[in-house]
GUTIMI-268156 format. One record per residue (C-alpha): residue in three letters; x, y, z negated. Coordinates in pm, whole numbers, plus 50000, padded with zeros to 5 digits. Each point is the difference from the previous one (the first is absolute). Layout:
BEGIN
AlaXYZ ...
END
This chain:
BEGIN
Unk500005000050000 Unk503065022949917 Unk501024992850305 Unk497005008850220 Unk499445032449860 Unk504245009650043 Unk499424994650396 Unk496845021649958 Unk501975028349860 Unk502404994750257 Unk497445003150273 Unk498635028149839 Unk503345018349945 Unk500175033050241 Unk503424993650025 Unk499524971950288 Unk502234972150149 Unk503025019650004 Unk500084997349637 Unk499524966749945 Unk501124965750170 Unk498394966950063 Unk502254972449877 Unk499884964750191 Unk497364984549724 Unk497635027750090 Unk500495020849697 Unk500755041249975 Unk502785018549875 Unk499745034349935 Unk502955024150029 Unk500445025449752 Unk500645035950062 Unk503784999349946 Unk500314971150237 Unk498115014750271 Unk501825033649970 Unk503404977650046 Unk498514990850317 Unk499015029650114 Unk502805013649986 Unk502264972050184 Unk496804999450270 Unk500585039950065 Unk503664990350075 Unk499324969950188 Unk496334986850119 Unk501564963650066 Unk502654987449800 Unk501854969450081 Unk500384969649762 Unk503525010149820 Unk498535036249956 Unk497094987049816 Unk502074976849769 Unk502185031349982 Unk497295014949845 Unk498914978349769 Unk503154997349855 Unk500655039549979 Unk496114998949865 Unk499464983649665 Unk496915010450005 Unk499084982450298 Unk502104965249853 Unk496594980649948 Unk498665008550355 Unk501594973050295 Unk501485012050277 Unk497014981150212 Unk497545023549878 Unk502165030249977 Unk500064992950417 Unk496134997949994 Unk499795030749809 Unk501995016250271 Unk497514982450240 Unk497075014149883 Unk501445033449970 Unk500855004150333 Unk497024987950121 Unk498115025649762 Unk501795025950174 Unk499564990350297 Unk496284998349980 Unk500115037549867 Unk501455013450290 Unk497864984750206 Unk496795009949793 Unk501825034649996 Unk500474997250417 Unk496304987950093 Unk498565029449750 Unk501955023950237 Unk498874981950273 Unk496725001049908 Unk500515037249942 Unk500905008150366 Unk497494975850135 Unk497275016849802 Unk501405035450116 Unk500294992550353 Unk496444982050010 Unk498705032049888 Unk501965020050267 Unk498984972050274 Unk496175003149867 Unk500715041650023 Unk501364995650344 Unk497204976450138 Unk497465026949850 Unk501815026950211 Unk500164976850337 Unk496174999549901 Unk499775036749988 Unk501995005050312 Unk496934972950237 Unk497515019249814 Unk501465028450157 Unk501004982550358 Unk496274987050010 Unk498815039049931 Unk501955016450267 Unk499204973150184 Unk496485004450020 Unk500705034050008 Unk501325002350287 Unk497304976550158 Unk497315028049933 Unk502265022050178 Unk500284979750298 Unk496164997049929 Unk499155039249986 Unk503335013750285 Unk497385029150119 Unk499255007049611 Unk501785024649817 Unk502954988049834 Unk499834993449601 Unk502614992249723 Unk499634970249772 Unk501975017149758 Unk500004959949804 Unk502484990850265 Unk502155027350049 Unk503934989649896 Unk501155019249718 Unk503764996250124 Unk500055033950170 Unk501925026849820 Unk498225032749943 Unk502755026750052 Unk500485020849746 Unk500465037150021 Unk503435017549815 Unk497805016849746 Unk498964967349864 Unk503614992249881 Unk500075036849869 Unk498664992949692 Unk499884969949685 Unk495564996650052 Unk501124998850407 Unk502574972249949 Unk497704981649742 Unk497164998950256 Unk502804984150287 Unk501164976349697 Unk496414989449926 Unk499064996550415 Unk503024980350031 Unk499284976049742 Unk496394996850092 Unk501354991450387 Unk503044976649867 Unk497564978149794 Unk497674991850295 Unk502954992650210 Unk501624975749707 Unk496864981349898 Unk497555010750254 Unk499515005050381 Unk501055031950104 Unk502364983650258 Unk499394968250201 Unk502704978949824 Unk500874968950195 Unk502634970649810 Unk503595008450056 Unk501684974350270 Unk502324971649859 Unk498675006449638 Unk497484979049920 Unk498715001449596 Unk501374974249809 Unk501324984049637 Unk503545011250146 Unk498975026350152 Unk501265037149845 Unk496315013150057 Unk497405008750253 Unk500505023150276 Unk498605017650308 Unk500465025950222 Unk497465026350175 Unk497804994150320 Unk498805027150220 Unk500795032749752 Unk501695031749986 Unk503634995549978 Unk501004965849846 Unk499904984449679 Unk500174967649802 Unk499024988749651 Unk500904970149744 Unk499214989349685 Unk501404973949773 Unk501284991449646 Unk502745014849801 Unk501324987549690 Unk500255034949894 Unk497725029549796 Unk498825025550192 Unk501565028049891 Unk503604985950088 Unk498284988350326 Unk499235037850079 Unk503565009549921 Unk501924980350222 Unk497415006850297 Unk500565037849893 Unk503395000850081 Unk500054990850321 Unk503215003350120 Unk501374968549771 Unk497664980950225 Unk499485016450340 Unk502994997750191 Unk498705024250236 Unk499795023149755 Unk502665021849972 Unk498615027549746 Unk497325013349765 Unk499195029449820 Unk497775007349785 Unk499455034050023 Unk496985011549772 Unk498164976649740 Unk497095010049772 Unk497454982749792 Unk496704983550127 Unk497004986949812 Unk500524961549830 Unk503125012449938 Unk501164996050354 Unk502285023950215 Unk499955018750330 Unk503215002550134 Unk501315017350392 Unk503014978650144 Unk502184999850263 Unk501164970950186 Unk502594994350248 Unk499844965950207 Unk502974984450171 Unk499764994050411 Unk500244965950075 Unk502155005550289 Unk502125027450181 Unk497485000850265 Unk496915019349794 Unk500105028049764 Unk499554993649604 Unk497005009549792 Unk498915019049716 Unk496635006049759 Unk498555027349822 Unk497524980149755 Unk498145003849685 Unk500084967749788 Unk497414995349734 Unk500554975049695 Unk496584991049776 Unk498314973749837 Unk496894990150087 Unk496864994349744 Unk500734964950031 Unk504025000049891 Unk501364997550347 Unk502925019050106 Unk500105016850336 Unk502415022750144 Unk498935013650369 Unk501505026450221 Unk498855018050324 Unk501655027250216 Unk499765038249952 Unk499145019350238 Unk502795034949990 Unk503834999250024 Unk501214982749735 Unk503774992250061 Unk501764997049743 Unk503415014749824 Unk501525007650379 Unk497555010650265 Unk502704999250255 Unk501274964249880 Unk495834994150086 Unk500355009350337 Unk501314968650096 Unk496844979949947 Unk496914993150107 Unk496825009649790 Unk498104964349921 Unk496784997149859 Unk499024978449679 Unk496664992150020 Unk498334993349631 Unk501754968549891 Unk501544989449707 Unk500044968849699 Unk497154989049829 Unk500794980949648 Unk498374984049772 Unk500694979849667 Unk499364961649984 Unk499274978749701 Unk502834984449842 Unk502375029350134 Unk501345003750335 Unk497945022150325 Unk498264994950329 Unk501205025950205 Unk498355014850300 Unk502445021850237 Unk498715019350324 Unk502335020850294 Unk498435020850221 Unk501955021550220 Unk500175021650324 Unk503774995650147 Unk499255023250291 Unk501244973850239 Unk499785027650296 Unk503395014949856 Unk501944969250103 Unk500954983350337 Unk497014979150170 Unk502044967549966 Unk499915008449606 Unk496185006849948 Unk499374968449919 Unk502385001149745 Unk497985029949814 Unk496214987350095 Unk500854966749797 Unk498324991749682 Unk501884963850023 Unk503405022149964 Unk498185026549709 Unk499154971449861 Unk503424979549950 Unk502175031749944 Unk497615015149743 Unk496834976149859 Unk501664969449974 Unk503395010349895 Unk498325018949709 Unk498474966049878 Unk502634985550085 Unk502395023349782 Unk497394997549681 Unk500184962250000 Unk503805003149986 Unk500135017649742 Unk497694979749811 Unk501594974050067 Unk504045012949920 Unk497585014949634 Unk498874963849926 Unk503574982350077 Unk498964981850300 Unk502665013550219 Unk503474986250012 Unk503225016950143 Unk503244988450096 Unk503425021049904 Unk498705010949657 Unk498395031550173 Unk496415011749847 Unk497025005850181 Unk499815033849964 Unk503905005850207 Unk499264976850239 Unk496705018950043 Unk502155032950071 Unk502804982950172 Unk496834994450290 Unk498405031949969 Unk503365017550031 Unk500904977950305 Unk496335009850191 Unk500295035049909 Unk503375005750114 Unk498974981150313 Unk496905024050053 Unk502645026849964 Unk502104989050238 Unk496974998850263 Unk498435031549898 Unk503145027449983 Unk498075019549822 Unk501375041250040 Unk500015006549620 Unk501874966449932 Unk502975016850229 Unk499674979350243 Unk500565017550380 Unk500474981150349 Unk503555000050129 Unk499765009550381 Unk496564989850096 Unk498665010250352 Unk496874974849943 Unk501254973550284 Unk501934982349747 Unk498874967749945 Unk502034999449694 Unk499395027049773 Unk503275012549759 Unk498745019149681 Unk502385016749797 Unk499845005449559 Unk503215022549901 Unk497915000149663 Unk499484961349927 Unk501124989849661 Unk499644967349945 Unk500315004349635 Unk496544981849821 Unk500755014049592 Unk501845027949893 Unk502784974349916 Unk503045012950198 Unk501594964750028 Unk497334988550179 Unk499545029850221 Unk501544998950417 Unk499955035250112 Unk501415001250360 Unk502215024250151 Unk498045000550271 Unk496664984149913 Unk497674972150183 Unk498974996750371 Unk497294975550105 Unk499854986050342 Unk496374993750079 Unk497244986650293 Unk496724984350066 Unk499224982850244 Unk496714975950163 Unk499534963949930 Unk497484978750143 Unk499164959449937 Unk502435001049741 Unk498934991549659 Unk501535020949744 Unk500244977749760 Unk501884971650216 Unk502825033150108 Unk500435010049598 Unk500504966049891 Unk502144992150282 Unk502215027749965 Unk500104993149633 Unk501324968350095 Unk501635004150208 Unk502385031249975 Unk502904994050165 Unk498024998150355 Unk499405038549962 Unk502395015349707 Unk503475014050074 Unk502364987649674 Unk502135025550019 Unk497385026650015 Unk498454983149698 Unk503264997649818 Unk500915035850100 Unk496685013549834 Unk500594981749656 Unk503705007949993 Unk498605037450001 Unk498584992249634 Unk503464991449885 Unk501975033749956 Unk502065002850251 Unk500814960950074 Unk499785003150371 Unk499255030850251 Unk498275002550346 Unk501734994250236 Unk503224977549933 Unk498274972749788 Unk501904972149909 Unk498584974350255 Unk497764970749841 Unk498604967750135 Unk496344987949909 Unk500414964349934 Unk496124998950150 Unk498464989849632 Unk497795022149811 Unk498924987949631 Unk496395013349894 Unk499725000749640 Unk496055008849926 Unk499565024849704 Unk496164998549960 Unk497015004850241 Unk496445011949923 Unk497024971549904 Unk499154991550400 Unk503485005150098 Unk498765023150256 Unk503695021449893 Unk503344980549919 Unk502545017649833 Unk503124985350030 Unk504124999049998 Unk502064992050298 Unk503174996850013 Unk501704999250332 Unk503814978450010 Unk502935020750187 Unk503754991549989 Unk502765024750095 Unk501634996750357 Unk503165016149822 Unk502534978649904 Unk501245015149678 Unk496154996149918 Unk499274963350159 Unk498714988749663 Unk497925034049870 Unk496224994350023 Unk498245027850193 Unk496184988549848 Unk497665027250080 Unk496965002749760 Unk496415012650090 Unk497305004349800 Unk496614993950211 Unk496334998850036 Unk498264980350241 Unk496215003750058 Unk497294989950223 Unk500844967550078 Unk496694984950002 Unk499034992650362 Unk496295000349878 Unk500195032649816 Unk497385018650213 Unk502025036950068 Unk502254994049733 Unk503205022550085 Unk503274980150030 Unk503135012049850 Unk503894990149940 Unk501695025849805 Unk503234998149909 Unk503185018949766 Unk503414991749917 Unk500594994849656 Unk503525000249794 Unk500214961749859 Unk499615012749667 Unk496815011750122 Unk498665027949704 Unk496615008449925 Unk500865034250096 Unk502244995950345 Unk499605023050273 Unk497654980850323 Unk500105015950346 Unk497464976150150 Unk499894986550389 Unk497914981750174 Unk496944987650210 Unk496125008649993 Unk497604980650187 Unk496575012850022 Unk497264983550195 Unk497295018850223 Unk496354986650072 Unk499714979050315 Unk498475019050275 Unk498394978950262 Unk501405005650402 Unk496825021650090 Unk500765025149781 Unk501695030650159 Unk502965003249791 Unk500944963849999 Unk503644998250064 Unk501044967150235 Unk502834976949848 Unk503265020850202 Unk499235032649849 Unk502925020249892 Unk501055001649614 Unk501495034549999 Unk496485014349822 Unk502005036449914 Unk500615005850350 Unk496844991350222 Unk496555000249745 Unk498845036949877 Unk497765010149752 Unk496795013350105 Unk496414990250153 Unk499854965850117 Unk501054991050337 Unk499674975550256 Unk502784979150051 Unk499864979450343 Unk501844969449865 Unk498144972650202 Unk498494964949795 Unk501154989749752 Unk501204964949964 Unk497784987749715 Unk497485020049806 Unk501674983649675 Unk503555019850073 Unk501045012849689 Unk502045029649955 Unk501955015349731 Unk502345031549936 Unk503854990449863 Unk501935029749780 Unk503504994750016 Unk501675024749704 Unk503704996249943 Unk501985019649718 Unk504105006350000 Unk501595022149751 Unk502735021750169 Unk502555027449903 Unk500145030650198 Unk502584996450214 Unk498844971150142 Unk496245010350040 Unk500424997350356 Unk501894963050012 Unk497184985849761 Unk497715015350233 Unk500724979350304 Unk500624971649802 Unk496185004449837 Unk498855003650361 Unk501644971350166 Unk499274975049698 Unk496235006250017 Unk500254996750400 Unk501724969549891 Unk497424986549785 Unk496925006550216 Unk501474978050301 Unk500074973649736 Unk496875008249890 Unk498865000850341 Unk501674960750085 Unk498554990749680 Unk496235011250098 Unk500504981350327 Unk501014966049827 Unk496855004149723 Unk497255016850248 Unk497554969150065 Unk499665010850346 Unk503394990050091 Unk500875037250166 Unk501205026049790 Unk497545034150000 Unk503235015349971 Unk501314993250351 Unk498755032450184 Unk502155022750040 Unk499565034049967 Unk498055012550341 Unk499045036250086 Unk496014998650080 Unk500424995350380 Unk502094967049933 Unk499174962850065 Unk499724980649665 Unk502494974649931 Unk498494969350141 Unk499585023450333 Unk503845011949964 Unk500894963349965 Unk498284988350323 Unk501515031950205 Unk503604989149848 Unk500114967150115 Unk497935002050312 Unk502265032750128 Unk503014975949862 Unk498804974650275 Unk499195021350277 Unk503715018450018 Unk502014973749859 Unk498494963150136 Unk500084986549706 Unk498004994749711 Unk500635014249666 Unk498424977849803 Unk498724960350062 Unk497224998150218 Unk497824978749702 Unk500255032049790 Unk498905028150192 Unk496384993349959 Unk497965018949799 Unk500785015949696 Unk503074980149967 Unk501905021050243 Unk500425021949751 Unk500924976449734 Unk502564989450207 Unk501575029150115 Unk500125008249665 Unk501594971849840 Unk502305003450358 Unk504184993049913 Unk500995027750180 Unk499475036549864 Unk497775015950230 Unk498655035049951 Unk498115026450247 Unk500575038150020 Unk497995027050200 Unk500715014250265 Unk500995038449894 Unk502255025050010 Unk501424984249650 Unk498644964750051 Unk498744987649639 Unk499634963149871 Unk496014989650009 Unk500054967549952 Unk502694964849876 Unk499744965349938 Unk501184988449674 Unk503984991950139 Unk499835035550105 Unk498995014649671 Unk502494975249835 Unk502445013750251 Unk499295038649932 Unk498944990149623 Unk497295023549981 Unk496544992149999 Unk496955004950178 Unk498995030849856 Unk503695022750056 Unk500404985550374 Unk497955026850179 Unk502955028349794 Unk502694978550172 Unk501585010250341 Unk501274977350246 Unk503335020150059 Unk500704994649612 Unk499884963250008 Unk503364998550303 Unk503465008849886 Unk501495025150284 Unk500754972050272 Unk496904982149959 Unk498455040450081 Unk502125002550282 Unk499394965750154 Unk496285008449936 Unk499905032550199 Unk502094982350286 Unk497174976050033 Unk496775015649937 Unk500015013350388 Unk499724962950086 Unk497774990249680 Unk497535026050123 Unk500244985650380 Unk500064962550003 Unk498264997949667 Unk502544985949804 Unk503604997149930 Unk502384982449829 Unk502395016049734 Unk503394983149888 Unk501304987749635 Unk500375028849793 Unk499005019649649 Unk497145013749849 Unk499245013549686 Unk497854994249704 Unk497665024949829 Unk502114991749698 Unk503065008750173 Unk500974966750059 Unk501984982750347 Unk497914980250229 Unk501504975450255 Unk498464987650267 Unk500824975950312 Unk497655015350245 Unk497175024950031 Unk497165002250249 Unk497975027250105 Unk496935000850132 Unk497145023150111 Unk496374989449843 Unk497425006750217 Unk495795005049903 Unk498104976550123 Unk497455017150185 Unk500985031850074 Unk503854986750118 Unk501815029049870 Unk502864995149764 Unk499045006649638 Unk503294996949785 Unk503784975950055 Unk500714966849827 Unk503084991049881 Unk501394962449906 Unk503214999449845 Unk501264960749996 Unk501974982749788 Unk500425029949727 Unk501804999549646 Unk500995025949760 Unk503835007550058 
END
């Protein structure tokens, strides 16, 4: 009887199994408090201890003497299992947290859809009266009318506090039908479909004013630190490059009205950049939500430096803004809306797209604010994990500082000091010039690289099409030693060690061809990597045979994600000193790709697959335009705009020297880029094959047909195999042709239009810089001479034949060749010549 009622106590202790143990004849042992504090203790230092450390413990225990190591071992058992079964209870109550949120936001959204049929059906039978009644006078259904369209506001509204309050309280009213109601036509954003992984819901706009896009989702953080990150939006917007908060005041539910001005990054050296006179309005709501939302002024706000303002375009921000609201059991659903007028018609045709794209608004802005919110939740709650003992919060800044000295590389903003360095506008590389660039990040002097001279960036853009953009940044992430110049690279990081080497006269290095990428950290979809690399070079001194040349760069990596729908893809990149401080100067380089929306072939401005590159040159800014392009060859071409941005430091007296070499190096780089497009373009043919025409010119597949058949016709013989000149291969062909063959026109200073890739290999220029090249540059002063002696019988018979001789490079470099034919290329149709082909056979580099 004893007995029976001991186990009862037992059962009824509070103090459970982990207390107690079940010997083999069925009977209970309780532990007492001393005993299980012991082992506590040893379980804190180790959850699982082996055999000898639990006999260890007995033994440096006397308290546990009595107890066998057996069922010390099942104590440890059961405790781990105990724990084990708390964290899960502890994970499935958050679970059930989130699931319980987002059901509520999914039930919220599906009332909204229901809202927005409601609507559809009204206008809908709306407009079948009107069809009805066309004679009748015309009425307003003022039930249907959109409530997206901004009322402008006149200067004397802003005037005054009860004027600004009334905007404030508009622009809420407007903000909250487009975040939870149907003031725009919101349609599901492509490639994110809502899911358990997913970061949250979006959408983007259908048929409105301007464009916009909206998401909601959870965030494992309180409101009010929810509205202070989106606040600042420069720690999140990479496109932003300032704002200022120029007058703040008081509102009702202790909110505030305040008047900023923002200044938005271009995306590419081909548009101008933006700016924003707003007024931004923070309140709670009756219900405890949080919501911040900003529209556009109407006046002249611009800011600190009105001339600095000059250089931007005025953009409108129509009412937008974050709606927030508490959940139960801590943590937010957030609702975030963009709405924006980027005045496409101030940027080239080819680039409207570009600015009438609530895809792009919404990856650059929407998302990445979600995005950025669930990162830092997620770095607060110890979820994130770095490598090289860095914190979030540097490597944070290390990208932020990489992207914004990027954007200010593109930009050249005036009040930055940046200036162009001989620019007549035909360049198709364009040389800015900082004499005031301090690369110094803290007022820590040992840290600090003040030039001499300062920083000059060699820049371009040019025209993709049918190349992805994420398949080109991953590839030339990969891949770097297809389109990087290692002594370029190592002449830029020896610049960050005082004085170690000088341009020109660098000790000459070898890349050993192997690049080590050492990944630092990379946000929760790693949609951005950022990451070490560490490039292998070796002396081709002797005294310094065995003295590593490493280069270090510290780089980010984004928009890799081939089904990112108008997700921007970027490779930034910085040399870093290989002790590689928090603090250390960056002068960032790199490559922007940014997609445009498909335009199908009966569209006026589509552009046909050979359509020049050089975008500075031949589009202008202005009304739209028909271009006479022809078909297209698919209606699912894709196009997209590269930024090429390159960054040397330099000392003054060699301003000029770095200049060339900036200019060249780029050149450099886009012919890879350009062979590198060919080998990835699905359609087998590189876009980038057409060469730079004037508007009365063939295309290229014309030029190509006119080169061999003219080749044919004066020489009797064919210049390329009979089984390839059908078609759109001809031009393959000729382009992947042995010998370098190039055609010039026929003027009084004949000019290159037009080379295969052995004759840009041959010049080593690119695409884009042959129309600047001459054709008497490219002979040394016999090759001239031999050329004049001839060109009475070139012009004649129609061709002529031109012995071994020399030529010259665009980089200065000898040429050799065996033999050189000349020929005249004749139009088609009209049988007049139109420009002189050149072969040069058997050529090498002296």
């Amino acid at each position: 009887m004893a007995m029976v009622m001991q186990q009862q106590q037992q059962r009824e202790s509070s103090s459970g199994s982990i207390n107690k143990h079940q010997l083999d004849s069925g009977k209970y042992v309780r532990y007492t408090a001393e005993q299980v504090e012991a082992l506590e203790r040893v379980y804190a230092e180790c959850p699982k201890p082996s055999s000898l450390r639990r006999q260890q413990l007995i033994r440096e225990c006397p308290i546990l003497a009595n107890i066998e190591p057996k069922q010390i071992k099942v104590w440890f058992q059961n405790r781990r299992c105990r724990e084990k079964q708390r964290k899960e209870a502890s994970r499935l109550q958050t679970v059930n947290r989130k699931l319980t949120a987002m059901n509520k936001l999914l039930m919220e959204e599906n009332d909204r859809l229901q809202k927005q049929v409601s609507q559809l059906v009204c206008e809908n039978g709306y407009m079948r009266q009107q069809l009805h009644t066309v004679s009748a006078p015309a009425t307003t259904d003022a039930s249907c009318d959109s409530v997206v369209t901004t009322p402008q506001h006149s200067v004397r509204d802003a005037n005054n506090p009860a004027g600004l309050l009334s905007i404030a309280e508009e622009t809420l009213a407007e903000f909250l039908s487009k975040a939870t109601g149907t003031a725009v036509d919101w349609v599901q954003m492509p490639g994110m479909k809502p899911g358990p992984d997913s970061v949250g819901i979006f959408a983007i706009s259908q048929s409105c004013s301007g464009v916009a896009a909206r998401a909601c989702g959870l965030v494992s953080l309180e409101p009010t630190k929810i509205a202070e990150i989106l606040k600042d939006r420069p720690s999140w917007f990479r496109d932003c490059r300032s704002l200022e908060v120029f007058t703040m005041f008081p509102a009702g539910n202790a909110g505030t009205i305040e008047l900023l001005y923002t200044q938005a990054y271009a995306p590419t050296t081909l548009a101008p950049a933006r700016d924003f006179w707003t007024l931004r309005y923070t309140t709670t709501l009756d219900n405890g939500s949080l919501v911040v939302c900003e529209r556009s002024l109407s006046g002249s706000g611009a800011g600190p430096n009105p001339a600095a303002a000059a250089q931007f375009v005025r953009g409108e921000m129509l009412p937008c803004g974050y709606l927030i609201r508490p959940c139960e059991g801590g943590g937010s659903i957030i609702h975030i809306v963009d709405h924006l007028n980027l005045e496409a018609w101030s940027v080239p045709e080819v680039l409207r797209p570009l600015y009438e794209s609530s895809k792009v608004v919404a990856q650059r802005m929407t998302i990445a604010a979600l995005r950025y919110i669930r990162q830092i939740a997620q770095e607060t709650s110890g979820e994130v994990v770095y490598g090289l003992g860095r914190q979030p919060a540097v490597l944070r800044t290390f990208s932020q500082r990489l992207s914004r000295g990027f954007n200010d590389a593109i930009n050249g903003f005036n009040d930055d000091g940046w200036s162009l360095m001989n620019c007549d506008g035909a360049e198709d590389v364009i040389i800015a010039v900082n004499s005031t660039k301090n690369l110094s990040t803290t007022s820590n002097a040992a840290n600090s690289l003040a030039f001499l001279g300062g920083i000059l960036c060699a820049k371009a853009s040019m025209l993709l099409q049918n190349v992805p953009p994420a398949v080109l940044v991953r590839f030339l992430r990969e891949h770097r030693s297809e389109w990087a110049d290692f002594n370029v690279d190592a002449y830029s990081a020896a610049s960050l060690k005082a004085g170690s080497y000088a341009y020109p006269g660098m000790r000459p290095t070898r890349f050993t061809g192997s690049q080590i990428i050492m990944p630092l950290g990379h946000t929760i979809e790693h949609e951005e990597l950022l990451e070490v690399i560490r490039l292998e070079g070796h002396s081709l001194a002797q005294e310094d045979a065995f003295v590593s040349r490493d280069i270090h760069l510290l780089q980010i990596c984004s928009g890799v994600d081939e089904n990112a729908v108008g997700a921007c893809s970027e490779l930034v990149f910085a040399p870093i000193d290989e002790m590689f401080p928090d603090d250390g100067p960056l002068l960032p380089s790199g490559f922007r790709i940014i997609p445009l929306d498909s335009k199908t072939p009966d569209m006026p401005d589509a552009l046909t697959t050979h359509r020049t590159l050089d975008l500075t040159s031949s589009l202008e800014v202005g009304p739209a335009t028909n271009h006479a392009a022809g078909e297209s060859s698919s209606c699912q071409n894709t196009r997209s705009v590269l930024t090429i941005a390159f960054q040397f430091p330099f000392e003054s007296n060699l301003q000029d020297n770095v200049a060339t070499m900036a200019r060249q190096y780029v050149r450099s780089v886009i012919s890879s880029v350009q062979r590198v497009a060919m080998a990835i373009s699905p359609s087998g043919v590189s876009p980038t094959l057409g060469p730079k025409l004037s508007p009365g010119s063939p295309e290229a597949l014309t030029l190509a047909h006119w080169i061999c058949q003219s080749h044919s016709y004066h020489l009797g013989a064919e210049l390329l195999r009979s089984d390839s000149v059908g078609g759109d291969t001809i031009l393959k062909n000729l382009w992947q042709h042995s010998d370098a063959i190039l055609c010039c026109s026929l003027k009084s200073m004949p000019v290159f239009i037009f080379a295969n890739q052995a004759g840009l290999d041959m010049l080593e220029t690119t695409l884009v810089a042959l129309q600047d090249i001459t054709l008497d540059k490219i002979f040394d002063e016999s090759g001239r001479k031999t050329l004049c002696a001839d060109f009475a019988k070139l012009m004649q018979q129609g061709f002529t034949y031109l012995p071994a001789g020399i030529c010259m490079s665009t980089m200065g470099r000898h040429v050799s060749y065996e033999q050189a034919v000349a020929w005249k290329v004749l139009a088609a149709e009209e049988n007049t010549v139109h420009c002189l082909a050149f072969s040069f056979i058997n050529w090498s580099f002296v």
